[in-house]
Structure formats: C-alpha cells, structure tokens
N, C-alpha and C positions, 0 to 999 in steps of 0.2 A: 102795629102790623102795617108793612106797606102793603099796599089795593092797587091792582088794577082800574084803569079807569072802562067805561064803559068802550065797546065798539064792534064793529059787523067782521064777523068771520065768515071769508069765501073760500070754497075747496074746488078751482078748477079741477081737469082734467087734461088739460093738454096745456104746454107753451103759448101754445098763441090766445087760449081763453084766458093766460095768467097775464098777459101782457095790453090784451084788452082792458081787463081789470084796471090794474094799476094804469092804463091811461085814463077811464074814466072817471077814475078819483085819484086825480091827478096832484098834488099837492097835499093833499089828506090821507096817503096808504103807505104799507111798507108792506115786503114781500117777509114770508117766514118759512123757514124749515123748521129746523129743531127746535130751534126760539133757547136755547141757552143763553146767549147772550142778550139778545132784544129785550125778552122778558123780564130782566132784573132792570134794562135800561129802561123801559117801559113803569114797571113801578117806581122809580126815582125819578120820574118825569121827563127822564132826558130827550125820551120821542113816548108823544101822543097822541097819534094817528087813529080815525073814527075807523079804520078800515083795515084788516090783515090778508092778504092774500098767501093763501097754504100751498105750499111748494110739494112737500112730501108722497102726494097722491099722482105725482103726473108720473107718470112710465118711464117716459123721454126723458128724464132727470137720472134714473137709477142706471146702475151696470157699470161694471168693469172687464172693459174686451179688449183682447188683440187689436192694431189696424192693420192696413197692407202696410203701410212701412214697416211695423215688428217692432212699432212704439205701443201703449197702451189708450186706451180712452177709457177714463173717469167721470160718470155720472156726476154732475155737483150736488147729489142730494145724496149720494153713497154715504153710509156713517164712517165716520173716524174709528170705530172699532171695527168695523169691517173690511175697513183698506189698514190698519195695523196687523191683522192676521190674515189678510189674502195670501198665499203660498206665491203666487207671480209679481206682487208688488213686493214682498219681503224680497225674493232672490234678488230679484230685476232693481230694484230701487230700496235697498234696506233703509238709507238714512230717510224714506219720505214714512216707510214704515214706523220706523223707530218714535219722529216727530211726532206720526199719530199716537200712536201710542203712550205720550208723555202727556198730551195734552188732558188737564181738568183729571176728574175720576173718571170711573170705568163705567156709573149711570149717565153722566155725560158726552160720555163718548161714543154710548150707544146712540142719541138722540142729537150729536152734532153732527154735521157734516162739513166736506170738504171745500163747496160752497160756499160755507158758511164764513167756516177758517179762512179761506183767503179773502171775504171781502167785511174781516171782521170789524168792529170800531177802535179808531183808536185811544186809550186812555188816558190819567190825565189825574193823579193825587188831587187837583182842586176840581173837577168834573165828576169823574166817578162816584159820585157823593146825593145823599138825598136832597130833596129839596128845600128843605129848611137850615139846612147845613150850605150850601151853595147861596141862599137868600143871606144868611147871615155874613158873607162874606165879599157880600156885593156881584155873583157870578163870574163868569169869567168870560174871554174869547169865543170860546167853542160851543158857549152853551149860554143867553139874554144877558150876555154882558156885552162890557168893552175893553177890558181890559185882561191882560194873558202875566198871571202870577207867576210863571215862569222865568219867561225873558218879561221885566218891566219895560213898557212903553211899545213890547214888541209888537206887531200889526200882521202877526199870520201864529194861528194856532202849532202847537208843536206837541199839541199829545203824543204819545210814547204808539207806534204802529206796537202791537202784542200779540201777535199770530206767531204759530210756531209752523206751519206749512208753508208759505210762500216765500222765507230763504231758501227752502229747498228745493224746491220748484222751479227758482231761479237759477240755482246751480246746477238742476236737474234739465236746463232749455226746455222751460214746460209753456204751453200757451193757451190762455183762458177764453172757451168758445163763449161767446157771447150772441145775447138776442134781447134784440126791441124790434118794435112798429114797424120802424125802416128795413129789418133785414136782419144779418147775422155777422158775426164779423169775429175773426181770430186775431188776437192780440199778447206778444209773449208777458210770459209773468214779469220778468226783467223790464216793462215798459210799462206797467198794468199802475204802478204807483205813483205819486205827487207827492211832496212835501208841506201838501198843506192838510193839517191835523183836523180839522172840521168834516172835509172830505177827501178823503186821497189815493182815489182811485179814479182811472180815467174811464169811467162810463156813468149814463147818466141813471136818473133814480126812477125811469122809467123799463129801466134795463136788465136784463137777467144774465146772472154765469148760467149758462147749462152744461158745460162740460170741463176738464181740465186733460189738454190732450199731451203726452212723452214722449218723446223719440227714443228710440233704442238705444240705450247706452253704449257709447264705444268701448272696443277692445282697450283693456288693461285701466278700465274705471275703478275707480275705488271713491267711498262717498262717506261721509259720516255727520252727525246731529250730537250738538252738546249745548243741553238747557241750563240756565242755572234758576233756581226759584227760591225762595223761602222755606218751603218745605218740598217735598218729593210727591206731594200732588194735591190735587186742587189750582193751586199759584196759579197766576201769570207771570209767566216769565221776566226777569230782569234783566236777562241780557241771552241770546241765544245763537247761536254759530250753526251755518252750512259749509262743506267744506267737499270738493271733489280734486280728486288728482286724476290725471290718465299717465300711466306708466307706460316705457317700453318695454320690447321683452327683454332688454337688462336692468330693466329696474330704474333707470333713467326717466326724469317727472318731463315729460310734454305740454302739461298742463296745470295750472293752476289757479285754483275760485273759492272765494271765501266769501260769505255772507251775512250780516251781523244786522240782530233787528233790539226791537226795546230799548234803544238808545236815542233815535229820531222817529219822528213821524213815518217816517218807510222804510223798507228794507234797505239795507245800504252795502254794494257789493266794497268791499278794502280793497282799498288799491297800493299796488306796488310791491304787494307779497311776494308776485312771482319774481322778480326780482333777482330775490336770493335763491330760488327754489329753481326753474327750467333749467334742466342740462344738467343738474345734479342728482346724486340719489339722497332719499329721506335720511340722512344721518340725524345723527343728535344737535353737532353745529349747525346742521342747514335747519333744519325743526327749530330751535333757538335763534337763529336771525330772521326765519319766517314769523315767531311770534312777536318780536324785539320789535317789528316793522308794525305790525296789526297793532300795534299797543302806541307807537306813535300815532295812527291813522285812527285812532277811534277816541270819540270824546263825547261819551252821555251828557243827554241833560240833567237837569234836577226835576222829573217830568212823573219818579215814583219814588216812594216813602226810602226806597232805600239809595244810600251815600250814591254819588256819583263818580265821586274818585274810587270809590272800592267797585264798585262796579267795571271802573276802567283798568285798576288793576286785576280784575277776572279775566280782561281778555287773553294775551298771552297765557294763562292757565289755560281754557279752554282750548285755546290753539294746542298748546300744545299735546293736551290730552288726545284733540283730533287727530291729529297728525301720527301722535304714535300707534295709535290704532288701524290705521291706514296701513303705514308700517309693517307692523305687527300680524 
C-alpha cells in the first residue's frame, strides 16, 4: 500500500491568508484543491511537502458569472463537473464544456477543478512511477536524476503537458487571473505555458490561479473537443485537439485554431492549417487538406506507453472528425 507521508494541513479563508501561507513555508508547501492529482503524486513521492495549503474553503475561488464585457468569470476552485453541466458555459462554450466533461470519472470530476486542470503536472512513462520503480532505474530529469530517458543526453525535461482544459482555453482567448505577495496579474492561457516539462507554466510556486476569465464568443463561432485515451474514461489523454472556426454568414471560415496537447510538454497551437482553410467553406477537400497539414505539423514524443507514430497518425482522424462536426 502506498502511504502518505506525514504533514500540516491549513484551511485559509481568504487569498491573501492562502498566499501568506505559502510564503512562510516557502520551499516546503504546495497549494491543493481537489488533490486528484497531487495526491497520487504525493504518495509516489514525486512532491513531499511538510505543509498543504487547502484552496477549496475560500469564497473568492468559487462562481461562475457574467462580466460587463459578456465574457464569463471562472472561479479556479469551480469543479469540472460543474462547469461540464452549467447551462451558460454549455451554450456559450460547448467544447470547454465537453473537455470537462471527459476528463477522469465522474467522482473525479466532482472533486477536480479548473484550477487545478490548467496548472496540472506534466507526465512522463519513466516519472509517473513509484518510488522504488524510479530508484531502480536510476531516475530521471524531472524528478533526483540527471538524465531524460526520453531524448538521451537531452538537458530539459519533456514530460507530456496532459490537461484536457487549457487547448481550449486557448482557442477559447481565455486569460488566467493570477495572485501572489506582489499583486495580481492577467495572463492569457496562450502565453500561460513553457516547454520545460519540470515546470511549465509561467508563474511562480508562490502563486495562485484564482480565476479563468472568456470573452464573448464572436458571431458565427463554432468550437469543438476531441480526446483520444485508452479507454473512454479514467485515462490521460494521449493526444487531444481544440479546434474553433468563425464563419461568415455564407459560410465562408474567417478564422482558423487548432490546438494539440499530450504530445510535448505544452499546449502547442498547429500552425499553417489556416492555410488551406480562410476564404473557403468547410467542404470535404478543404477538411482533408486542413487535416493532411496538422499531420505534417505534429510529432509526439515517446514521453507515454503508447506508440508515437500511431498516435501521430490520430491526428488528421481527430481533425477531421472536428471539423465535420463544426460542419455539420
């Protein structure tokens, strides 16, 4: 049986007592919400912190509102099952819906939150592992080693980013309110990421998401979410797609964003789809050269148990299943 090690559990009340906290056991704490993920990471030893700071109780974390622009505000401690069945984040943003919705089971998703999901860790076939299992194999990059069984010799972590919320978020021009010590500060999700798999987000570990803010979606949006996993729930995803067009009112694409994660350490937006796409309508040939292009532009690592070449031939599937549904 894996154990928990020992340590102090605090339950602010507000942001700035959670932020207190976490500066005075500065080096020794981690913040938790739901703890779906930390938890497991925690008992494999991957983080061992004498100190948890409980997110769940502060107020100022929860809700789903209106703003005056006629975008939404996202509490980061909202559950994933709660913004999967909100009635105004379904209409208003199906694919961010849908995403929640797919993510882990459905006890999981009562107890994860949005928070959580965008600043999740990333994973890693030789990390993800206990600790005697990791020992035996000498560790790796990411976690008392030196060396990244991945890329051999390589000198920067490449764990697999595995959040299924922050492609869409980015497709979605969503921006994560943040808070420390110093202040407060908005940063969109599209800049929120690094490519270094240890840590790869740009804020610091004294820092909090507290919110995830949307802009109104423009006239003739169209959005969609396509996971692929090992089974149809539980998984982490192996390869996952965001995808928004805006039409005109003849049907004519304005715009076009694709999103692709579980293949590098970050979100990684495909470039040059539009390409084939702006100025035309969604036919079947324009959908086939939009995929044809995504399947050049993308190339997993070997970073989860399953093949990377097949995984890279999912992508144009995926595409294109997006796309005709958009369509459609």
């Amino acid at each position: 049986m894996l154990r928990l090690h020992p340590y102090a559990y605090h339950r602010p009340s507000t942001v700035d007592e959670a932020l207190a906290l976490l500066a005075e056991h500065e080096g020794d704490v981690m913040p938790i919400a739901g703890g779906t993920d930390l938890v497991p990471n925690m008992k494999h030893g991957l983080f061992t912190p004498s100190h948890l700071v409980a997110l769940r109780g502060i107020g100022e974390l929860r809700g789903i509102e209106s703003t005056d622009e006629g975008g939404v505000r996202i509490g980061a401690c909202e559950s994933l099952d709660a913004l999967s069945s909100h009635p105004d984040v379904a209409r208003r943003y199906p694919s961010l819906a849908r995403a929640c919705s797919e993510i882990s089971g459905p006890q999981l998703r009562r107890m994860g939150t949005i928070g959580g999901n965008l600043c999740l860790d990333t994973r890693c076939t030789y990390y993800n592992q206990t600790f005697f299992w990791r020992k035996a194999l000498g560790f790796c990059l990411k976690k008392d080693g030196d060396t990244c069984h991945v890329v051999p010799g390589g000198t920067r972590c490449v764990a697999a980013h595995s959040a299924d919320t922050p492609p869409v978020l980015m497709t979605l021009d969503a921006s994560a309110e943040i808070a420390g010590t110093d202040g407060r500060r908005t940063v969109p999700v599209s800049d929120f990421f690094t490519s270094d798999g240890v840590w790869n987000r740009r804020m610091e570990a004294g820092e909090l998401v507290t919110a995830l803010l949307l802009p109104p979606p423009a006239p003739g949006t169209r959005t969609s979410f396509q996971k692929l996993r090992q089974r149809q729930a539980i998984d982490f995803p192996v390869l996952n797609l965001a995808v928004v067009v805006t039409l005109d009112e003849g049907g004519v694409i304005r715009e076009l964003r694709m999103v692709a994660s579980a293949m590098n350490s970050y979100p990684r937006t495909i470039g040059r789809v539009e390409d084939a796409a702006i100025g035309n309508r969604l036919t079947p040939s324009v959908i086939d050269a939009v995929a044809e292009q995504a399947y050049r532009q993308c190339h997993p690592l070997e970073n989860i148990v399953i093949d990377a070449e097949w995984r890279r031939a999912m992508v144009p599937v995926l595409v294109r299943q997006a796309l005709r549904e958009i369509a459609a």
